[in-house]
C-alpha positions as CSV (number, residue, x, y, z in Angstrom):
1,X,0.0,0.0,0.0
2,X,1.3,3.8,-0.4
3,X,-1.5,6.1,-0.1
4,X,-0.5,9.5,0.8
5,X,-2.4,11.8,2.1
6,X,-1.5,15.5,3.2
7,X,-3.2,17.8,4.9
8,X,-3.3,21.6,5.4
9,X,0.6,21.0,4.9
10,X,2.9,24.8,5.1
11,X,6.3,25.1,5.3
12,X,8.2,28.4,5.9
13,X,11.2,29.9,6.8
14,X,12.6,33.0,7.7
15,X,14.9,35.7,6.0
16,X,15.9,39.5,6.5
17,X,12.4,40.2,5.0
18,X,10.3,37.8,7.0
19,X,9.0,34.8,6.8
20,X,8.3,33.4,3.6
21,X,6.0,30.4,3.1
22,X,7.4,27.9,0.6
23,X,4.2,25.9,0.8
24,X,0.8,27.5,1.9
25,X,-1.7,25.0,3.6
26,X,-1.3,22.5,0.3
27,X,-4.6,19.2,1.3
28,X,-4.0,16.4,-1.7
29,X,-4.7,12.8,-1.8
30,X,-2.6,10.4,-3.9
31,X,-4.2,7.2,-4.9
32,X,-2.5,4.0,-3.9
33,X,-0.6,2.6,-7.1
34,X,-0.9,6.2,-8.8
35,X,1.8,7.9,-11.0
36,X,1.2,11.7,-9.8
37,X,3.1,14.5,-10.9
38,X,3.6,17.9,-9.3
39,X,4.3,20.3,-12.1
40,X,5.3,23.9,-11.8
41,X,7.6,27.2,-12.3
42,X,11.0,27.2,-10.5
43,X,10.2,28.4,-6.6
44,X,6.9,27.4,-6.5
45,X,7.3,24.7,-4.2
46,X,7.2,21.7,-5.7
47,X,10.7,20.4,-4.7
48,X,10.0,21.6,-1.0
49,X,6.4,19.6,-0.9
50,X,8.5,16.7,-2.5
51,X,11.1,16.9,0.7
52,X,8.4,16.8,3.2
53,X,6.8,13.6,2.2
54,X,10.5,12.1,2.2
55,X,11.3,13.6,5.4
56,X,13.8,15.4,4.5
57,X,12.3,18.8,5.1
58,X,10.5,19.7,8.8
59,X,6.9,20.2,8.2
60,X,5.9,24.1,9.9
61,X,2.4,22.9,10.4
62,X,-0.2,20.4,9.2
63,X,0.6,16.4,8.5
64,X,1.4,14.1,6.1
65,X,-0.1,10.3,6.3
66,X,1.2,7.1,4.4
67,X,-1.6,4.5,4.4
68,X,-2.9,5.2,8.2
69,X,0.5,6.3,9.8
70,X,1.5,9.8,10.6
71,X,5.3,10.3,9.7
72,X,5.4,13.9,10.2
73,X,8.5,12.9,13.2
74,X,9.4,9.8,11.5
75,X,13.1,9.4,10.4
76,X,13.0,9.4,6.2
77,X,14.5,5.4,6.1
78,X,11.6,4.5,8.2
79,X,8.8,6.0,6.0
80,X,8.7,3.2,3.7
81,X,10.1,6.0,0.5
82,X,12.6,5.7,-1.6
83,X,14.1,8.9,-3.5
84,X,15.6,9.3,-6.7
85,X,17.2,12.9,-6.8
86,X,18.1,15.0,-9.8
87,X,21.6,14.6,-9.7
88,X,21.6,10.9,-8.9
89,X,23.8,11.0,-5.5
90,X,25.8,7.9,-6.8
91,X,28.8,7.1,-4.2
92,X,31.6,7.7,-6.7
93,X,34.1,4.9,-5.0
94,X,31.5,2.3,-4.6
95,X,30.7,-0.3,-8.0
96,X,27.1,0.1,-9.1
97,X,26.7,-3.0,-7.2
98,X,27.7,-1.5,-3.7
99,X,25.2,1.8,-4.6
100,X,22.2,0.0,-5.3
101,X,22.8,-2.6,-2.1
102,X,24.2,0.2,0.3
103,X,20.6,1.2,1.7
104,X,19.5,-2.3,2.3
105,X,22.6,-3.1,4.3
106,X,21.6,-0.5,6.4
107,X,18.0,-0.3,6.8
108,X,17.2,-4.0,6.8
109,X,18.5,-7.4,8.3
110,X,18.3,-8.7,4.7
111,X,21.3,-11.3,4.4
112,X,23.4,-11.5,1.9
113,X,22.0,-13.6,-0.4
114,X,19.0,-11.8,-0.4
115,X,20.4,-8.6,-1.1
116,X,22.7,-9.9,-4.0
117,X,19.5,-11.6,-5.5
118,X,17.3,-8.4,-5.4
119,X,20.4,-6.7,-7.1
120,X,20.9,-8.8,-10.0
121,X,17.5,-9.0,-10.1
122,X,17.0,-5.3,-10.3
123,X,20.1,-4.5,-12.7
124,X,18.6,-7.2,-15.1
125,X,15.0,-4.9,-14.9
126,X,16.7,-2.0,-15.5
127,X,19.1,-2.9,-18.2
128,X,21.9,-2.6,-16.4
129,X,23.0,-6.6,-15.3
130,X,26.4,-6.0,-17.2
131,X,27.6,-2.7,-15.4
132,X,27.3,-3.9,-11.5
133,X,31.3,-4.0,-11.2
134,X,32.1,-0.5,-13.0
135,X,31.9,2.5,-11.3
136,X,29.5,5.8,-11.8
137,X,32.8,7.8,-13.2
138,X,32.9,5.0,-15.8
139,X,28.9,5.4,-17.0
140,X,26.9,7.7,-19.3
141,X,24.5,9.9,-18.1
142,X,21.5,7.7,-18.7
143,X,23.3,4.7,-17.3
144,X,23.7,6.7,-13.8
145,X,20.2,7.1,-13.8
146,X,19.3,3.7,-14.2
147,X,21.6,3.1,-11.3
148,X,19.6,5.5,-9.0
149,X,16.3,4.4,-10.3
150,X,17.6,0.7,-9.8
151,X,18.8,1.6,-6.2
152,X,15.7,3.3,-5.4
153,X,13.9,-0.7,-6.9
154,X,15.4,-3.4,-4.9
155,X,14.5,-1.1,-1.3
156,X,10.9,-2.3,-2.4
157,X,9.3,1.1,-0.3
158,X,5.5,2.0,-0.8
159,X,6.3,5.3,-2.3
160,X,9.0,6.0,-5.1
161,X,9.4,9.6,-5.0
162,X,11.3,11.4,-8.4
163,X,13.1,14.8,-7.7
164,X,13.5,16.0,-11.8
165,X,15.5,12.7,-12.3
166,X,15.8,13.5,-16.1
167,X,16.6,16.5,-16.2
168,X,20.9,16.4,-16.7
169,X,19.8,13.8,-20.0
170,X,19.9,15.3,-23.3
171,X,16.0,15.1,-25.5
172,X,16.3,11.8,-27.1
173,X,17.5,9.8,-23.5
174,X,15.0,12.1,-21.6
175,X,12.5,11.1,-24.2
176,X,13.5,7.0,-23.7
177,X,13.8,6.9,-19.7
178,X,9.7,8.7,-19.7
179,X,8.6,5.6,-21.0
180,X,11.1,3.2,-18.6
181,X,10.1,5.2,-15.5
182,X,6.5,4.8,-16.5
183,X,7.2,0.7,-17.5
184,X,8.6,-0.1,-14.2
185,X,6.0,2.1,-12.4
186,X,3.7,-0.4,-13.9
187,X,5.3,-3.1,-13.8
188,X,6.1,-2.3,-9.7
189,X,2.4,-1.2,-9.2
190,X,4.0,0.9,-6.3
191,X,2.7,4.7,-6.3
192,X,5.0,7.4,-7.6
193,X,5.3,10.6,-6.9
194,X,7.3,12.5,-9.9
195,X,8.8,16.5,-9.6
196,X,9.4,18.4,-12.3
197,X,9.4,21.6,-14.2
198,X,8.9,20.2,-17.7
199,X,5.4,20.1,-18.5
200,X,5.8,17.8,-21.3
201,X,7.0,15.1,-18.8
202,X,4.1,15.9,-16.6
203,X,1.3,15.7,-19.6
204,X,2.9,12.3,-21.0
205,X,3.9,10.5,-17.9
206,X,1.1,10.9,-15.3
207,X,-2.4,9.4,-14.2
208,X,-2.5,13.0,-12.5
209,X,-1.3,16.2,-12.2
210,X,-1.0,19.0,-9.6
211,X,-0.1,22.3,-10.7
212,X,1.4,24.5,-8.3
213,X,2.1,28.3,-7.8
214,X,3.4,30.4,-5.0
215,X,3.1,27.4,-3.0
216,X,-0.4,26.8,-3.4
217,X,-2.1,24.2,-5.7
218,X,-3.8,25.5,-8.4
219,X,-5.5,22.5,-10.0
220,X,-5.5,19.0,-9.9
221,X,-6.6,16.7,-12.9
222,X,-5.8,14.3,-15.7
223,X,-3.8,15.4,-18.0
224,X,-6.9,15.8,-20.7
225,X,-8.8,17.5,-17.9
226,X,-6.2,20.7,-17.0
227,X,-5.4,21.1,-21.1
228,X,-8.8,21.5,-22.1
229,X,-10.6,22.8,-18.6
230,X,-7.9,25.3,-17.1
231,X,-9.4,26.5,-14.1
232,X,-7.7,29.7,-14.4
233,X,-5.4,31.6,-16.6
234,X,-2.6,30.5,-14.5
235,X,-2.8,27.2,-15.7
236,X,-3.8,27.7,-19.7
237,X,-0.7,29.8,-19.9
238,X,1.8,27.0,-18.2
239,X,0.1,23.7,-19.6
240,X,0.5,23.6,-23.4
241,X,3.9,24.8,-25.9
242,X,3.3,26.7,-27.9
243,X,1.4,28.7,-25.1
244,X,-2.7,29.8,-25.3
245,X,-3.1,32.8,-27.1
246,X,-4.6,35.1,-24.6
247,X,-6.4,38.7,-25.7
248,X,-7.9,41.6,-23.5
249,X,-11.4,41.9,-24.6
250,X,-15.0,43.3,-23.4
251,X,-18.0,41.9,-23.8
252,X,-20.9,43.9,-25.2
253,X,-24.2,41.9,-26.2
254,X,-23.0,39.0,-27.7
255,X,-19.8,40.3,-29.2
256,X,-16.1,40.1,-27.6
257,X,-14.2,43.4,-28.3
258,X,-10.6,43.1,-28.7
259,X,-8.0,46.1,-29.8
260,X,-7.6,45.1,-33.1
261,X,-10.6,42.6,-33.2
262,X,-13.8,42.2,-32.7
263,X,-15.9,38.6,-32.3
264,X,-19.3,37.6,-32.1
265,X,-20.3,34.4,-29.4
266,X,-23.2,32.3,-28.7
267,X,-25.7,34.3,-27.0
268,X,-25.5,31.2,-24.6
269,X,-22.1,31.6,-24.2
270,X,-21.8,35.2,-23.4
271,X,-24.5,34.4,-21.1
272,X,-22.3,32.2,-19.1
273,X,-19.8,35.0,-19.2
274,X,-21.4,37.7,-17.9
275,X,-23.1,35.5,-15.0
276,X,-19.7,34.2,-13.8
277,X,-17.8,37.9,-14.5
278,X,-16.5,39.7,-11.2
279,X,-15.6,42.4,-13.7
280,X,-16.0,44.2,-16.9
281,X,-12.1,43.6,-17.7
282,X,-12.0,39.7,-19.7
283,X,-9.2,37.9,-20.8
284,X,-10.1,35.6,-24.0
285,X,-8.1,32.7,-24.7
286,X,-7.6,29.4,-27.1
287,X,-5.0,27.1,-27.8
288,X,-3.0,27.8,-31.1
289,X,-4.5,24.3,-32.8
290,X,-8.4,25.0,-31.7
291,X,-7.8,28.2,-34.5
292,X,-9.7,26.8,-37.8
293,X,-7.9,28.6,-40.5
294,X,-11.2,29.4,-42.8
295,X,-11.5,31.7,-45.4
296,X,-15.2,31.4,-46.3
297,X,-16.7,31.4,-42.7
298,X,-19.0,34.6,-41.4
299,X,-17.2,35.5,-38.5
300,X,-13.7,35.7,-38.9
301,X,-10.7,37.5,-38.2
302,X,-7.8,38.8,-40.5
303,X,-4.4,39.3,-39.4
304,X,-0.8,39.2,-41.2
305,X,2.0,36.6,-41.3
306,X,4.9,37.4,-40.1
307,X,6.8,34.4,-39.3
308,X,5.9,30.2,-40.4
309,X,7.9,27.7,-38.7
310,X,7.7,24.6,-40.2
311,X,7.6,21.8,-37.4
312,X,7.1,18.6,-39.8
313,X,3.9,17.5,-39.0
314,X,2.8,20.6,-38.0
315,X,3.3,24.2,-39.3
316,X,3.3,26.9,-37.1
317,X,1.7,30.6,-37.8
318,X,2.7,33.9,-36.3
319,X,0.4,36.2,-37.3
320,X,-0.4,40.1,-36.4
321,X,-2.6,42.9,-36.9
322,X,-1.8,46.3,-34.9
323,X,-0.5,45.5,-31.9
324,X,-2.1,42.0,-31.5
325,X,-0.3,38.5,-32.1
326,X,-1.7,35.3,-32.6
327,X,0.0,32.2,-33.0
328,X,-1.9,29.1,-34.8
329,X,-1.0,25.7,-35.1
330,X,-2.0,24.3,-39.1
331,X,-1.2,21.0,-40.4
332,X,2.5,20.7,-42.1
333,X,1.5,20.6,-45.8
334,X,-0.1,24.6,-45.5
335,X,1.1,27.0,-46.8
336,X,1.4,30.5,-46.6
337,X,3.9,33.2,-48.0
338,X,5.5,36.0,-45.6
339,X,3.5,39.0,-45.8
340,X,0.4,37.2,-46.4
341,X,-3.5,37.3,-45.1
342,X,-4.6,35.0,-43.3
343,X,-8.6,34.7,-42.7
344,X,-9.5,32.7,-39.6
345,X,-12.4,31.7,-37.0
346,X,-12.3,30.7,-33.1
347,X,-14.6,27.8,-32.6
348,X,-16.8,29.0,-29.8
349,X,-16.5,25.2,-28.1
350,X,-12.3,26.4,-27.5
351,X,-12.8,29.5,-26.1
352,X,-12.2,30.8,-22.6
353,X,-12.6,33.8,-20.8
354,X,-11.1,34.6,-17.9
355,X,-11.7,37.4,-15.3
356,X,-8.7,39.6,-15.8
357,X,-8.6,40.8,-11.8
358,X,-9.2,36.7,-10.5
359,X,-7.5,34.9,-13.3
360,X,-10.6,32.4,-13.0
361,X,-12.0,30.8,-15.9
362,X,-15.7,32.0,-16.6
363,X,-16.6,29.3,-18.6
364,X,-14.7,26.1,-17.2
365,X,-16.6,23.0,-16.9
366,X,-19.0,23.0,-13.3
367,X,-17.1,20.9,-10.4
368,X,-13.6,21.9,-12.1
369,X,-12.2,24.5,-9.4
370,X,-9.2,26.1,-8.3
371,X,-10.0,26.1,-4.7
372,X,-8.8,22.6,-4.1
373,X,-9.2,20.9,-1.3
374,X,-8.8,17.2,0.1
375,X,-12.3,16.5,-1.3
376,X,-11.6,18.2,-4.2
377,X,-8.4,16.8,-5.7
378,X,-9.6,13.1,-4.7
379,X,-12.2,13.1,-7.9
């Protein structure tokens, strides 16, 4: 079992300028057997939330659980976790063979046999068998992070807990371990609990994501769910590359006002707007491939090309008119010429408008909300 479940969790410290809260009162549930990834700018706290559920931070108030136990004062080798850090923490005189057995030796009464057999056994998993005599000065990059990973393995814990392990491989090795760490998460069945700052690793590899910001969570989901439901702008800018292309508007009737732009909506859906609106100030938003390039529709909007980048399968557009900028994602074989108009329409079904003072998303899907809570993130 490795349930984990955090409550009202805060950590601060204090500097010349006060005290500075890391993580502010962060409740989130992760599901036995779960591959959940916390996903977020650098100093937002995910490394620090990370640390606590190790033990390698002190918790300033609120508690962690794994299964039923309380291990907010339990030493780190006791909790049942197992860490693989971003730099690997290899012991550079020992063989791989003495890393990955090192912990066991100390934690458990194992005997020998048995920790030579959940070695090999290990190594052989992770592709590693032929390297247990050589050294980490002696092994690539991606070979030293098998080695972690593999150390991490034969402890057996309930919770595997990633600290941006990929990040010091280059693309194609980064792109190759993702689907490893996701096989042997599988494989294991043991829940994992996965750091980074790379959102592509966080849409491919997870059953869940949190999204944090200034220590607090922002939402929780699948990854389908926080693409195409955003609860606030917050996270429609961070999840998705190229970025959403987000536009100051009004709304008056059923038509969204832009600088350069103006758009008529469903009256249904400016309906929606102006119910939910705290303000008069809107943000409008959609994601560069929800623009439908369409030259014969009624409502449209014109702007200038100013730059194609041609992506294979995909071609990208960046397009202006006066001070506005679009960028829309077209399949690879269109084409346009520098300089060119391009006519285009925003599919009302990929639009969102957000309240320009909150950030909140006026027309995300009912029950999806940033306030998250225990209850909350647990759907």
């Amino acid at each position: 079992m490795g349930r984990i479940t955090i409550d009202n969790v805060r950590k601060e410290y204090d500097s010349d300028a006060g005290t500075i809260r890391a993580v502010d009162d962060v409740s989130l549930n992760v599901r036995d057997g779960e591959f959940l990834t916390i996903v977020g700018p650098s100093g937002s706290g995910k490394s620090t939330l990370l640390r606590m559920i190790a033990g390698l931070e002190d918790i300033t108030g609120g508690e962690i659980r794994i299964d039923d136990t309380v291990v907010n004062d339990i030493a780190p080798q006791n909790r049942g976790v197992a860490m693989v850090f971003q730099n690997y923490a290899l012991y550079p005189h020992m063989s791989v063979r003495q890393n990955m057995s090192y912990g066991l030796k100390l934690t458990t009464d194992l005997g020998d046999d048995e920790i030579r057999r959940r070695v090999e056994d290990t190594a052989e998993m992770m592709g590693i068998g032929d390297l247990l005599d050589k050294k980490p000065n002696n092994l690539s990059g991606g070979q030293q992070q098998r080695v972690a990973t593999g150390r991490a393995i034969v402890r057996q814990p309930d919770v595997f807990l990633f600290d941006e392990p990929l990040s010091n491989l280059d693309a194609k090795l980064r792109l190759h371990m993702r689907t490893e760490l996701q096989r042997i998460q599988e494989e294991l069945e043991t829940t994992a609990v996965y750091v980074t700052h790379d959102q592509t690793e966080a849409m491919t590899m997870s059953d869940r994501i949190v999204i944090l910001n200034d220590g607090t969570i922002q939402q929780v989901g699948t990854p389908a769910e926080v693409y195409a439901d955003p609860v606030n702008k917050f996270v429609a800018d961070f999840i998705g590359s190229p970025s959403m292309n987000f536009f100051d508007v009004s709304l008056e009737e059923d038509v969204l006002y832009g600088d350069d732009f103006d758009y008529a909506i469903p009256s249904s859906f400016a309906s929606v707007v102006r119910e939910n609106a705290r303000s008069d100030s809107l943000v409008l938003g959609i994601r560069p491939e929800h623009i439908t390039v369409d030259t014969d529709g009624e409502d449209t909007v014109t702007a200038t090309l100013d730059v194609l980048e041609h992506e294979g399968s995909d071609n990208y557009l960046y397009l202006s008119k006066g001070d506005t900028e679009w960028t829309v994602r077209v399949d690879g074989n269109t084409r346009f010429e520098w300089g060119e108009t391009v006519e285009f329409s925003l599919p009302p079904e990929h639009l969102h408008v957000f309240d320009a003072e909150t950030g909140e998303n006026l027309v995300v899907e009912e029950g999806m909300t940033a306030d998250v809570d225990s209850s909350s993130v647990t759907a």
